[in-house]
C-alpha positions in Angstrom: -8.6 -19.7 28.6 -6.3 -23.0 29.1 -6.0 -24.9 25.6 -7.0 -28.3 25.6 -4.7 -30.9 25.8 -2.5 -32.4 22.6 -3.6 -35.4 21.6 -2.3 -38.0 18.9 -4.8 -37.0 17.0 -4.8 -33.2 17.1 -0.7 -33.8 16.6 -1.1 -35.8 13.7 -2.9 -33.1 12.2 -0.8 -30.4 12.6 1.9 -32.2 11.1 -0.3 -32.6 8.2 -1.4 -29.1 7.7 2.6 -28.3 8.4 3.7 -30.3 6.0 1.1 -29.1 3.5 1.4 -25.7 4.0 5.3 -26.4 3.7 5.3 -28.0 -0.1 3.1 -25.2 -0.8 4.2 -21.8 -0.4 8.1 -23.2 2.1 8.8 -21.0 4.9 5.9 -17.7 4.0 4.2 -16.7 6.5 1.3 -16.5 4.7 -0.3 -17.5 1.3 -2.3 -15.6 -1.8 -5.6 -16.0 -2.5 -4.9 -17.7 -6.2 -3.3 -20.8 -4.1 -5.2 -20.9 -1.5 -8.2 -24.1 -3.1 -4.9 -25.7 -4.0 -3.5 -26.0 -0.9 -6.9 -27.2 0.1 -7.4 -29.9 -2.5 -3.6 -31.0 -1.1 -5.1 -31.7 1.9 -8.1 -33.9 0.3 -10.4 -31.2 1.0 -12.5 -29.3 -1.5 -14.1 -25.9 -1.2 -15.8 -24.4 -3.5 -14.3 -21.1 -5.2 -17.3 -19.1 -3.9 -16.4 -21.0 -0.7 -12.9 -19.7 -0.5 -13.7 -16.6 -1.2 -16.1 -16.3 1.8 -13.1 -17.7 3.7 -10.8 -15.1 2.2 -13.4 -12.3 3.6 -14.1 -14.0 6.8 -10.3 -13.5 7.9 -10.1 -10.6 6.4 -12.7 -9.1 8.4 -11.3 -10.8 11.5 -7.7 -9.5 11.2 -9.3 -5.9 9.3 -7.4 -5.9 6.7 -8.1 -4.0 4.0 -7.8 -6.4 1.5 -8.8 -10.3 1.2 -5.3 -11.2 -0.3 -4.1 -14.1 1.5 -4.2 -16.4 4.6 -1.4 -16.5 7.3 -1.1 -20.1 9.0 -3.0 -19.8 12.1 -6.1 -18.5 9.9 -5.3 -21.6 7.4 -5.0 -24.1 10.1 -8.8 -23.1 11.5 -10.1 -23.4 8.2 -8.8 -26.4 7.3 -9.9 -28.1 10.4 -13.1 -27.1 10.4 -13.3 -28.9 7.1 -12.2 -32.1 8.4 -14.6 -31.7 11.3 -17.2 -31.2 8.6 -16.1 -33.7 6.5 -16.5 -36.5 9.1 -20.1 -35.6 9.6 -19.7 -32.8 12.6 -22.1 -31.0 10.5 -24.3 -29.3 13.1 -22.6 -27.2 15.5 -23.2 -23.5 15.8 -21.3 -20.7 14.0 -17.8 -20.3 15.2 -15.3 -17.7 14.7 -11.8 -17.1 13.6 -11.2 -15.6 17.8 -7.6 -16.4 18.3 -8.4 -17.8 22.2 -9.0 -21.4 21.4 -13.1 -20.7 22.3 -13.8 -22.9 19.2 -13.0 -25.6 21.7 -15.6 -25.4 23.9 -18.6 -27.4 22.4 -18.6 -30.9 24.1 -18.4 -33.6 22.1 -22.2 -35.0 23.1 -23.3 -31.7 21.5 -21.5 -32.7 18.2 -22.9 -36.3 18.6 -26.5 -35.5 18.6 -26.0 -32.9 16.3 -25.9 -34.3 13.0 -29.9 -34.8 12.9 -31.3 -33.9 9.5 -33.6 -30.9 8.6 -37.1 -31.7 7.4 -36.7 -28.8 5.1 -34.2 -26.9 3.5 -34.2 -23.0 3.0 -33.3 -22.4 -0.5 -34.0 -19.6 -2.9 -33.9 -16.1 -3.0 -31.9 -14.4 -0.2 -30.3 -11.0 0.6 -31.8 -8.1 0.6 -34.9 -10.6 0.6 -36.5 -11.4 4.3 -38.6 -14.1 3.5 -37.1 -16.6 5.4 -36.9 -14.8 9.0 -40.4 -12.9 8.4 -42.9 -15.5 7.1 -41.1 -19.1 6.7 -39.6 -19.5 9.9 -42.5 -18.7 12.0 -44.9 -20.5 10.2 -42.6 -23.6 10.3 -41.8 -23.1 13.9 -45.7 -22.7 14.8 -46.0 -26.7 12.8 -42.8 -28.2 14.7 -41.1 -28.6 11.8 -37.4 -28.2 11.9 -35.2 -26.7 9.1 -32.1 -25.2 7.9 -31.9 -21.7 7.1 -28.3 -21.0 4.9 -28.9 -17.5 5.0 -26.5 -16.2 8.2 -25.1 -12.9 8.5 -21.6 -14.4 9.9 -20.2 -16.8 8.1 -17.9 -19.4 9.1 -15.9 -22.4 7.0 -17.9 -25.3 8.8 -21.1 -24.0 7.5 -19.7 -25.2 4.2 -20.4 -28.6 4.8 -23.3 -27.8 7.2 -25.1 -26.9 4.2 -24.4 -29.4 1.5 -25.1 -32.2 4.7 -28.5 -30.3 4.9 -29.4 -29.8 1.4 -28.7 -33.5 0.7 -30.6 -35.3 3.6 -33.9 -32.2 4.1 -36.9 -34.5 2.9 -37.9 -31.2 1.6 -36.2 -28.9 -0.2 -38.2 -25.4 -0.1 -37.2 -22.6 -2.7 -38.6 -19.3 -2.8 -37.9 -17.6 -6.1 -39.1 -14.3 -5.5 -38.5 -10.9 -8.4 -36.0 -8.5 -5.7 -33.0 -10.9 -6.8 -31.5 -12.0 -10.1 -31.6 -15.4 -8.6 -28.8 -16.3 -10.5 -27.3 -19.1 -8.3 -30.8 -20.7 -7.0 -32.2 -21.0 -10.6 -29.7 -22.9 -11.3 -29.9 -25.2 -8.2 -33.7 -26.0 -8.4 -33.0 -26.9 -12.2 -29.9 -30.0 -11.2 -32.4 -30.9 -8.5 -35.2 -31.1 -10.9 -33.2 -33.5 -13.0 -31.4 -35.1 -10.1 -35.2 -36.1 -8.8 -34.0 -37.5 -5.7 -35.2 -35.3 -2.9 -38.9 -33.6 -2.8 -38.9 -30.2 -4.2 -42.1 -27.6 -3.7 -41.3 -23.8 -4.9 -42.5 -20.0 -4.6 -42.4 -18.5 -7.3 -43.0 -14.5 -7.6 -42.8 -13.6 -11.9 -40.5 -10.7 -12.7 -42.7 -7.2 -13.0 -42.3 -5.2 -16.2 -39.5 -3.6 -17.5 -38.1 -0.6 -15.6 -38.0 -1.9 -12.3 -35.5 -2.1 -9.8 -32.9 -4.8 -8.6 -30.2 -4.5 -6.1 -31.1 -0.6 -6.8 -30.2 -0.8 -10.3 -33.2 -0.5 -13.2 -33.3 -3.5 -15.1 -33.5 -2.2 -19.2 -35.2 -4.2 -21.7 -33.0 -7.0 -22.7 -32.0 -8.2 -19.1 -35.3 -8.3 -18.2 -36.0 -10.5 -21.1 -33.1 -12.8 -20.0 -34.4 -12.7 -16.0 -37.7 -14.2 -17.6 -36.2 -16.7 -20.0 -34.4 -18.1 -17.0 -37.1 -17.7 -14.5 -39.9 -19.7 -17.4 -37.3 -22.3 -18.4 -36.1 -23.2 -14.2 -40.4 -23.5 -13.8 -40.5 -25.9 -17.0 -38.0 -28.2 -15.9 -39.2 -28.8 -12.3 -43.1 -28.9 -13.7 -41.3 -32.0 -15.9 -41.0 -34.1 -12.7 -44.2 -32.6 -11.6 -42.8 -30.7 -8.6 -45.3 -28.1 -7.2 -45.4 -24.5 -7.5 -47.1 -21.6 -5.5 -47.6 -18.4 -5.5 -47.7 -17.6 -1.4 -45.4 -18.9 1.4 -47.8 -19.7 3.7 -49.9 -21.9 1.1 -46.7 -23.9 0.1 -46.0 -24.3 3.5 -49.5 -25.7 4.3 -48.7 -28.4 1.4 -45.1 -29.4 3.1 -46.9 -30.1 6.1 -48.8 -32.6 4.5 -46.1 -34.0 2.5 -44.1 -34.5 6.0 -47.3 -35.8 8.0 -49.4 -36.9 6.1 -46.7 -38.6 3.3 -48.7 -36.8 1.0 -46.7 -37.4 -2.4 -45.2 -33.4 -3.1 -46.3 -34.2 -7.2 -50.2 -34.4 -5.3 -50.0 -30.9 -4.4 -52.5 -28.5 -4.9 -50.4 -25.8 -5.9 -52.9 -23.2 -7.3 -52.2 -20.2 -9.8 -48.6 -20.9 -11.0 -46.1 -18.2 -11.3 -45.4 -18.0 -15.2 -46.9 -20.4 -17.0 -50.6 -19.2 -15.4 -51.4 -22.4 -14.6 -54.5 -22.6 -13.1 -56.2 -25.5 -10.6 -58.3 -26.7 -13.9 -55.1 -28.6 -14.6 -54.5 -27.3 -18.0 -51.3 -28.4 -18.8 -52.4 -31.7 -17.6 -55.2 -31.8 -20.1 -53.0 -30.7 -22.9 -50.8 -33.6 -22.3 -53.3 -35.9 -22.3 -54.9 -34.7 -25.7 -51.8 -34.8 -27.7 -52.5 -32.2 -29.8 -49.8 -30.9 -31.8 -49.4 -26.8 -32.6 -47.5 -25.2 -35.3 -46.4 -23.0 -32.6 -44.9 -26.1 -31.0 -42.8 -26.6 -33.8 -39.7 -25.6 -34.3 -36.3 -25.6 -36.1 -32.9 -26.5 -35.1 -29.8 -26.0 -37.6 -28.0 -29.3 -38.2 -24.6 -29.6 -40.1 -23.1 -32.9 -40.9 -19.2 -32.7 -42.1 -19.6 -35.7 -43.8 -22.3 -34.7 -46.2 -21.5 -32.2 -49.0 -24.3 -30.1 -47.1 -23.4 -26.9 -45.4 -26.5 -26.9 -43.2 -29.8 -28.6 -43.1 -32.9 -27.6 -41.0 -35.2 -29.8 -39.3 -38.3 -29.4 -38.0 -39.2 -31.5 -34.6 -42.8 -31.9 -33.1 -42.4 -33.9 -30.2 -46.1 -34.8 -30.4 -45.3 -37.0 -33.5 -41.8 -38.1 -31.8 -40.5 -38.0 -35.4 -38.1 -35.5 -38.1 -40.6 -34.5 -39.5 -39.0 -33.0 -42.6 -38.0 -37.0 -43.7 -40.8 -38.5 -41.8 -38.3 -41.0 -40.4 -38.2 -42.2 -36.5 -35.7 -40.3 -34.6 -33.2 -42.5 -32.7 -32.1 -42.2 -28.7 -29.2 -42.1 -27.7 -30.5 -43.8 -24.7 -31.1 -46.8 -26.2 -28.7 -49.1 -27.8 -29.3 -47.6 -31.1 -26.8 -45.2 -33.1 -27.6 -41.4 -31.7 -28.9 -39.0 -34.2 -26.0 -36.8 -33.7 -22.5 -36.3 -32.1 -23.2 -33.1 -30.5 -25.9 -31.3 -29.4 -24.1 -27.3 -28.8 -25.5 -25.1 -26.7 -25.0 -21.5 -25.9 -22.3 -19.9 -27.8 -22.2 -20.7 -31.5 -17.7 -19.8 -31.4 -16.8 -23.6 -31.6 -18.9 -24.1 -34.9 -15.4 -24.0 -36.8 -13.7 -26.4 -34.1 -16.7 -28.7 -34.6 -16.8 -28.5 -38.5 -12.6 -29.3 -38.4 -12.7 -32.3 -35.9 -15.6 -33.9 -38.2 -18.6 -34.1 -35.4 -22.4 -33.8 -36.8 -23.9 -31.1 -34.7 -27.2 -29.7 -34.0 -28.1 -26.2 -32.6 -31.4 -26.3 -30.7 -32.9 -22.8 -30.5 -32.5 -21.4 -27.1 -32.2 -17.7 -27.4 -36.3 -17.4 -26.4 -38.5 -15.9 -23.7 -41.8 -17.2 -24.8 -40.5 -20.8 -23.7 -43.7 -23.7 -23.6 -43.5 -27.5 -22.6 -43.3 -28.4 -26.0 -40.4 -26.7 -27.4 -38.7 -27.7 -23.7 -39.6 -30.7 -24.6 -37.9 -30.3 -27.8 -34.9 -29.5 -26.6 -34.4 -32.2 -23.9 -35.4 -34.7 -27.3 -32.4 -33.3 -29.3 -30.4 -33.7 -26.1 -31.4 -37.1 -25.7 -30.3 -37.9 -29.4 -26.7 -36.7 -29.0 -23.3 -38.4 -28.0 -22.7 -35.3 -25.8 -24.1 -31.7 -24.8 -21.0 -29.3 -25.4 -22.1 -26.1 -23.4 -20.2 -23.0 -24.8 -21.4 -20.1 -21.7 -19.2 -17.3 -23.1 -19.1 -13.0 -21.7 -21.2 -12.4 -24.7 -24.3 -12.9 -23.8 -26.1 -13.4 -20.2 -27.4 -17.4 -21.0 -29.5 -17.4 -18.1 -31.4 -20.2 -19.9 -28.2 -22.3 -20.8 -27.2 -22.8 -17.0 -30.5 -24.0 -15.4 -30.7 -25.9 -18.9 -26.9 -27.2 -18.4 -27.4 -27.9 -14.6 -31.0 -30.0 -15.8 -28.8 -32.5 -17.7 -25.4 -32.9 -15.2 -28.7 -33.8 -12.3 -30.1 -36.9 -15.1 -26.5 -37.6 -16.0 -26.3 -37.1 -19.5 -22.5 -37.0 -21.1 -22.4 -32.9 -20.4 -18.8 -31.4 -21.4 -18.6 -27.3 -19.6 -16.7 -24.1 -20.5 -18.0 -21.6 -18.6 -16.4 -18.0 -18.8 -16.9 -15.4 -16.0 -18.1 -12.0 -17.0 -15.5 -8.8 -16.7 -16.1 -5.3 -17.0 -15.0 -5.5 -20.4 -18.0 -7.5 -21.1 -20.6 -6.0 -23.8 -23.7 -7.6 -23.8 -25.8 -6.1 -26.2 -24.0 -3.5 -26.9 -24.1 -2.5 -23.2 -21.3 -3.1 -20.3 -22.5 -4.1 -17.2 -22.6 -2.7 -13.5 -20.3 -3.9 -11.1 -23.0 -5.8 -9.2 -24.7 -6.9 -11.8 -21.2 -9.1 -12.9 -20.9 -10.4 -9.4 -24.3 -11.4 -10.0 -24.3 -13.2 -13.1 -20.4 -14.7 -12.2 -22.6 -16.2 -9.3 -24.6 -18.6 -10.7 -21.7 -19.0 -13.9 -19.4 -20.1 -10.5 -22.1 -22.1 -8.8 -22.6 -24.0 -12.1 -19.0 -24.7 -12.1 -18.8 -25.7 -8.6 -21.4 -28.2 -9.2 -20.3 -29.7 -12.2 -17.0 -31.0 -10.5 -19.0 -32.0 -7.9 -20.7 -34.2 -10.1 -17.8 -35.7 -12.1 -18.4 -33.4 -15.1 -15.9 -32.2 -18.0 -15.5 -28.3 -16.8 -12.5 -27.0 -19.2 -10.6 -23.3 -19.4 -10.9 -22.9 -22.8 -13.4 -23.3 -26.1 -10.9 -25.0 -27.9 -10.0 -27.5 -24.8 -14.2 -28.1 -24.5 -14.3 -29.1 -28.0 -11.2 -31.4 -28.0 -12.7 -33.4 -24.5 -16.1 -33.3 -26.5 -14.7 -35.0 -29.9 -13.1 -37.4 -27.5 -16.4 -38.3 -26.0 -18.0 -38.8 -28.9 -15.3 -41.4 -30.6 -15.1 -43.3 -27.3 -19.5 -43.4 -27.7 -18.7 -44.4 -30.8 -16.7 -47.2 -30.4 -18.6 -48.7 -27.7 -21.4 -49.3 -29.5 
């Protein structure tokens, strides 16, 4: 097949990736995997690390190697314009491949034109081994003339980076299925920022995690990480029922309800969503009708250890009932940090309690809001988003000793409203011991998922992500004087 002609253009940017590729790894012929997002980000251009790796894969599996160690330049140079393509909108062409022939060239430039229309929905949730999508969503969408964008592909290609974040961000409706065959790591994650974020409509399936004892990804899930799977799974539910996003328990039924949030302009918080997953929420409206009585519950209250450097006081405990809005323990008004009034405290830590020394030594008032918890309610959510609201910053410490399922979808809540968030997020190993456990080998590539995709969207979003605790603590402190001094 002839290759199309050279332009300016197309010359212009083959001296760029040249040049690039050039002041990056000089006269190789090819380049490792651990420089590869650099040599990216020299470009302008900015993957992902779960993106790269899917690049790393894709080329492997093109050019069968047996390893997914590096790029040559040819396999660079698609990547990399595909991601300009992308960049500049071309959002909504089909799959390509990494064929050598030049066939990549072949879609006309009316089809990449009309292309960039926006989904009415996007696909999110759950995916493999899950067939939701093809068997019930799809078809029922396709019988209603309502077009969408499915991320789940079984060949995947570097323009479908883009493709997707272009579909995410302009669907009117974003449709997750949460479903209990996945550890839904990554998408718990994502409905919590886009609960906080509250710009697009959001309407969810979820499907509560069975007992103890069953099966994921072939693997039987013991008692602990089942009680971390439903921590995350209760806490993801509460902070989308905050912005009063919908729930249901059947495809077909939420599907109904995004029909009449498309057509009808129906607003998505209307919805009648039914019997909701975890909380058992029924049509009665319960949780409506205990927000609107007020009534507070000793179970609702709740301690949250708070240490003051300044004060000859090693710790003191607090008491918060956010029914009252008030410390109870002094009986004086909390004050917000949202308002032009001095915040309660200079850090709110959550996660891993390891930078409690590096906290104590740079002089910060802390507060540890209880988060280690299954039996998670509105309330003590509510709690915890209070506390967060009355600190300078939220320092999250996500370490390999523990799972902090919770912590992420929590973390991701506050980077989608904006509050000052600072990140360290470790990956798991197989040297991690969780409980006194180690883990599988897919169960790590699970949990590093969402850990990664929390990561990834951080930076997205502008926020602090650092290597270290120490380096986390440091950027915090810094925060918190610069806070300081604006006031």
């Amino acid at each position: 097949m002839a290759r199309p002609p050279v332009t300016r253009r197309t010359a212009r940017i083959a001296r760029e990736l040249y040049s690039a590729w050039s002041g990056r790894v000089g006269a190789s012929a090819y380049i490792p995997s651990e420089k590869v997002q650099q040599l990216f980000n020299d470009l302008q251009l900015y993957p992902s690390k779960l993106e790269v790796v899917e690049m790393l894969r894709c080329a492997q599996q093109r050019a069968q190697r047996t390893e997914p160690a590096f790029l040559t330049y040819e396999e660079f140079s698609l990547f990399a314009k595909e991601l300009k393509r992308a960049a500049k909108g071309i959002s909504w062409t089909s799959p390509l491949s990494l064929d050598r022939d030049g066939e990549d060239t072949k879609r006309s430039r009316t089809r990449r034109r009309t292309s960039t229309r926006s989904p009415q929905v996007f696909l999110g949730g759950s995916c493999n081994p899950t067939t939701w999508r093809q068997d019930v969503a799809i078809p029922l969408l396709q019988d209603l003339d309502i077009t969408f964008y499915n991320p789940q592909v079984s060949d995947w290609a570097p323009e479908l980076i883009e493709k997707e974040h272009f579909a995410k961000t302009n669907a009117e409706v974003l449709f997750f299925v949460i479903d209990n065959q996945t550890r839904n790591t990554a998408s718990t994650v994502e409905v919590a920022f886009y609960s906080g974020l509250r710009k697009q409509k959001l309407v969810l399936v979820v499907h509560p995690y069975q007992s103890s004892g069953a099966k994921i990804a072939g693997e039987e899930i013991l008692d602990d990480e089942w009680r971390d799977l439903i921590s995350s799974q209760r806490v993801m539910q509460l902070l989308a029922e905050r912005q009063g996003m919908p729930f249901f328990s059947n495809i077909r039924n939420a599907i109904d309800g995004i029909d009449k949030v498309l057509r009808e302009k129906v607003p998505a918080q209307e919805l009648q969503s039914g019997k909701k997953g975890l909380t058992q929420i029924n049509e009665s409206g319960v949780l409506e009708k205990e927000a609107k009585e007020n009534v507070p519950v000793n179970f609702d209250q709740f301690s949250a250890s708070v240490v003051d450097p300044k004060s000859n006081q090693e710790s003191e405990h607090f008491l918060y009932n956010d029914t009252l809005g008030r410390n109870i323990s002094s009986s004086r008004p909390l004050k917000s940090s949202s308002s032009n009034q001095q915040p309660s405290f200079d850090v709110c830590l959550c996660g891993d309690e390891v930078a409690v020394p590096l906290l104590k030594k740079h002089g910060l008032k802390y507060v540890i809001p209880p988060s280690k918890q299954t039996d998670w309610t509105k309330q003590m959510l509510q709690s915890n988003v209070t506390i967060a609201d009355r600190s300078r910053v939220l320092l999250f410490i996500i370490t390999d000793s523990s799972r902090a399922l919770a912590e992420l979808c929590l973390a991701a809540y506050y980077i989608g409203l904006d509050y000052k968030v600072v990140l360290y997020v470790g990956l798991l190993s197989e040297k991690s011991i969780i409980n006194g456990k180690t883990l599988s080998n897919i169960a790590i590539k699970e949990y590093n998922r969402g850990r990664m995709y929390l990561r990834d969207l951080a930076v997205r979003q502008g926020v602090d992500v650092l290597d270290s605790v120490s380096a986390a603590v440091e950027v915090a402190a810094r925060k918190c004087i610069k806070t300081s001094a604006a006031r």
